[in-house]
DONU-332439 format. One record per residue (C-alpha): residue in three letters; x, y, z. Coordinates in steps of 0.1 Angstrom, whole numbers, plus 5000, padded with zeros to 4 digits. Layout:
REM residues N
ALAXYZ...
***
This chain:
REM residues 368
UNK151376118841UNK152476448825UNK155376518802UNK157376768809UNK160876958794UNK163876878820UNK166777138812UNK169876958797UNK173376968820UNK174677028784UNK173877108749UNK175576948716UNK177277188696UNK177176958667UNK173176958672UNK173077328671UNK174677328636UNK172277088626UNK169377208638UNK168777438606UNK169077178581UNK167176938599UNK164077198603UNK164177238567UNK164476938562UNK161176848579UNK159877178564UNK160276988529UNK158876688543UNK155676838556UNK155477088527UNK155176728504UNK152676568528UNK150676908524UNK150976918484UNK149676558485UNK146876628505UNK145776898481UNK146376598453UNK149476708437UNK152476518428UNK154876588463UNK157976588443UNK156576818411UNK155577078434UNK158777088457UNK160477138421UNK158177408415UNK157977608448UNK162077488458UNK163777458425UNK162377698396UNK163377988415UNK166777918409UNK166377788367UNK167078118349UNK168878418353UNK165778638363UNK164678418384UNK168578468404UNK167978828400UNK164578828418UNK166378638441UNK168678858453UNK166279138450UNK163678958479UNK167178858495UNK168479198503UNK165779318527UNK165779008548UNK169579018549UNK169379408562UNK166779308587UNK167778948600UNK171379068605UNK169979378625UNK167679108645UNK170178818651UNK172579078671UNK169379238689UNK168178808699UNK171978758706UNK171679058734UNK168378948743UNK166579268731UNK163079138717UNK162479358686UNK159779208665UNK158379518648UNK161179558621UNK158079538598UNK157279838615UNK160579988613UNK161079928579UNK157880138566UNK158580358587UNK161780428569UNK160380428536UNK157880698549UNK160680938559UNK162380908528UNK159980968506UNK159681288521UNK161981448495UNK160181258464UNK157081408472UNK157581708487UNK160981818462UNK160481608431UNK162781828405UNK165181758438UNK167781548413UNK171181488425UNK173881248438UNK172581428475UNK169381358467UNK169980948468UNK172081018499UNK169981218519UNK166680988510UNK169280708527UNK170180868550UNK166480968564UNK165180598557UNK167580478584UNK166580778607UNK163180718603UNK163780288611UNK165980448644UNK163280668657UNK160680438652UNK162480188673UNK163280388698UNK159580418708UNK159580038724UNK163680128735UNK162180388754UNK159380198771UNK161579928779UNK163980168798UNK161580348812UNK158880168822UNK160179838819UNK157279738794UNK157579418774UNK159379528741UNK157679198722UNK154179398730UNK155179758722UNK157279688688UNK154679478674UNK151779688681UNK153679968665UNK153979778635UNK150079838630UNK150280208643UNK153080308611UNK150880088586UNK147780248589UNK149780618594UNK150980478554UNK147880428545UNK146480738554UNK148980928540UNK148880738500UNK145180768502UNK145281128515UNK148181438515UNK150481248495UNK148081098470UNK149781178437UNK147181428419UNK147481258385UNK147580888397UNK143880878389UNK142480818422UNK145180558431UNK146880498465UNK150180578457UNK152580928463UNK154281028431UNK156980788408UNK160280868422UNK162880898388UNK166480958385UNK168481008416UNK165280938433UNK165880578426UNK168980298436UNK171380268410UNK171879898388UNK174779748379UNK175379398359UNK176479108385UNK177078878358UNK178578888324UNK175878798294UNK177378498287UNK176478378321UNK173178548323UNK172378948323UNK171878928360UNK171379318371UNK171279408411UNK170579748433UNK172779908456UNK170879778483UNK172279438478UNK175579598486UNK174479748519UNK173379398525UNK176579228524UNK178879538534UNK175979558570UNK176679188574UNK179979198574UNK180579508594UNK178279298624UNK180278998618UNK182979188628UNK181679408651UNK180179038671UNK183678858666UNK186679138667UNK184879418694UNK184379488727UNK180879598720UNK180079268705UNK181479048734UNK179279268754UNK176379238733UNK177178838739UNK177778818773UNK174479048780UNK172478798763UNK173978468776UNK174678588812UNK172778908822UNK174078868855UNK177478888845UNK177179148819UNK176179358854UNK179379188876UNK181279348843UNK180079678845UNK177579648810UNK174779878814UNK171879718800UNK169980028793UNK172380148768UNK172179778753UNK168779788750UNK168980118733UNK172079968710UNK170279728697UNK166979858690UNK168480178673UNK171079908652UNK168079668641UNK165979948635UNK168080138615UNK168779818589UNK165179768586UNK164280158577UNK167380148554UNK165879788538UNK162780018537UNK163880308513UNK165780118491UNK162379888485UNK160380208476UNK163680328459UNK164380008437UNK161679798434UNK158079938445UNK159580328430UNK156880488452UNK154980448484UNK151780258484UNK149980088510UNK151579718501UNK155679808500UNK156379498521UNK155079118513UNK155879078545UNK160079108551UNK160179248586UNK158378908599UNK160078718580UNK163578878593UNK162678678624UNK162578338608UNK166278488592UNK167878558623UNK166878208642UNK167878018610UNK171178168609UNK171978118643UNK171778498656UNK174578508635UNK175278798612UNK176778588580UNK174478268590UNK171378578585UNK172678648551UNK172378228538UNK169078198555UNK168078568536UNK168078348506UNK166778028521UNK163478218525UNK163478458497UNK162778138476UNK159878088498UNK158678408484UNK159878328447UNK158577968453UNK154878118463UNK154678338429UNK155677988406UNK153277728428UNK150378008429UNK150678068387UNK151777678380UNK150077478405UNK146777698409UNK147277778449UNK147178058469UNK150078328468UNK149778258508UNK151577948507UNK154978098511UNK153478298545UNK152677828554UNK156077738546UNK157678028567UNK155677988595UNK156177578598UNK159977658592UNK160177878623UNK157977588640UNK160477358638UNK163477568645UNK161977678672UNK161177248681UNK164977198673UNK166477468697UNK164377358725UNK165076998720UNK168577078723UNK168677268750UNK165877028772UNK164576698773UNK161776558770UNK160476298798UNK157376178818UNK156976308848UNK154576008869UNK151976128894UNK153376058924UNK156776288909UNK153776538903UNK152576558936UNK155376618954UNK156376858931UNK153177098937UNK153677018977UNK157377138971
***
């Protein structure tokens, strides 16, 4: 007797709405079963890792500042998944936009003007496009697995940034240090108060603006557009998308150029904002991460941008447990991964069932 997944006639809807809050829901559970093991009080530590990161109005700040990346990236993703074009190195792609623009930092520091933020932009999303069109390439060409190629490359660009901090673009008077120079003035995103100080002096980038203005340009691009009705029907019925006259190729190549391009913009801004140079460590992680975005918000644009800050407390939540509760800062990196185990568990429960298959069923299946 073996049990095996039998493909459902047809799925709930209802489920499929559900199935995010009941993963996190069963992340919480398992994340208190965890704690206890360790011998801390479940409930004291789920304040501390799920609540404190939401108390104060820093804390909401830092928020939105871990929230902006994922939201760039997991938008990106969840219309590249919705089209079926695997890209799993935004990681990749998003260094690889903060290398490109930090050319003019280090190369034209006394470079300060309102061009100078536009054109350091404007090369972080080239560099995220190019980079992404290595595995686009591949795909088309060769018809290699784009899964493989785009995370592989993620390792490729890393190293490529840490050769570069620790070599030509070492800053000369960053005594011996890994990093390029400070970037200042123009250089740098611009801040503006979100919140009046009688609520809170909560202060936020530009980037958190190109966050919500991306996601709402895909929602509309998915719901109002040919292109994203397209995008949809390549996805959930390749065959058809061919019948219809949809090239995949030039989906393939849509997609990895869109995702790619979020994730090298999310890139600059983070050396831009917060980091304010290139070092080796720019990125706790976020182009991973993006993943567990896009699947928790349904490979839906605006659904990325309420899972973005679902998961930036996981980051927020790692830095309070690690400092409060004495555990490692790799925690968060637990909590992430078990979340995408179980919306993963969810989405295939829904779409298959589970049932045992006896041995007699068996055999006749392997004669068949």
């Amino acid at each position: 007797m073996r049990l095996v997944l039998e493909k459902r006639a047809e799925h709930s809807a209802k489920m499929a709405l559900l199935s995010p809050i009941i993963a996190i829901v069963l992340t919480l559970i398992t994340g208190g079963i965890i704690f206890a093991l360790r011998g801390l009080d479940p409930l004291a530590a789920l304040y501390v890792y799920f609540v404190e990161p939401l108390a104060t109005s820093w804390s909401i700040e830092q928020l939105i500042v871990k929230a902006t990346p994922l939201a760039l990236i997991g938008a990106g993703l969840a219309i590249s998944y919705r089209a079926s074009a695997w890209n799993i190195g935004a990681e990749g792609q998003f260094t690889a936009g903060a290398i490109l623009g930090a050319v003019i930092p280090v190369f034209l520091p006394d470079l300060q003007s309102p061009l100078t933020l536009l054109l350091m932009l404007l090369l972080g999303i080239a560099g995220g496009m190019a980079y992404a069109s290595i595995p686009a390439f591949l795909k088309n060409r060769f018809g290699t697995n784009e899964i493989l190629t785009s995370l592989m490359l993620v390792y490729v660009v890393q190293l490529l940034l840490d050769w570069l901090v620790r070599g030509p673009w070492r800053d000369p008077q960053g005594y011996n240090f890994p990093k390029t120079v400070a970037f200042s003035g123009w250089q740098t995103l611009p801040s503006f108060q979100l919140l009046p100080p009688s609520v809170g002096p909560v202060y936020v980038n530009l980037g958190a603006v190109f966050a919500v203005l991306a996601v709402l340009a895909l929602a509309v691009l998915m719901g109002r557009t040919l292109k994203g009705f397209e995008l949809s029907v390549q996805g959930l019925a390749p065959r058809a998308g061919r019948f219809s006259g949809f090239a995949r190729n030039r989906t393939v190549w849509f997609c990895f150029l869109l995702s790619g391009g979020l994730a090298g913009l999310a890139g600059i801004c983070e050396v831009m904002s917060t980091v304010g140079q290139l070092q080796p460590g720019i990125s706790p992680g976020y182009g991973f991460t993006a993943i567990i975005v896009a699947f928790l918000g349904r490979l839906n644009p605006l659904g990325a941008l309420v899972a973005a800050f679902a998961l930036a407390i996981s980051y927020l939540g790692g830095e309070s447990a690690q400092v409060a509760l004495g555990i490692s800062d790799k925690t968060a990196r637990v909590f992430q991964g078990i979340l995408l185990f179980y919306i993963l568990a969810c989405d295939t429960l829904i779409l298959y069932r589970l049932r045992f298959q006896g041995p007699a069923a068996s055999l006749v299946e392997t004669r068949t």
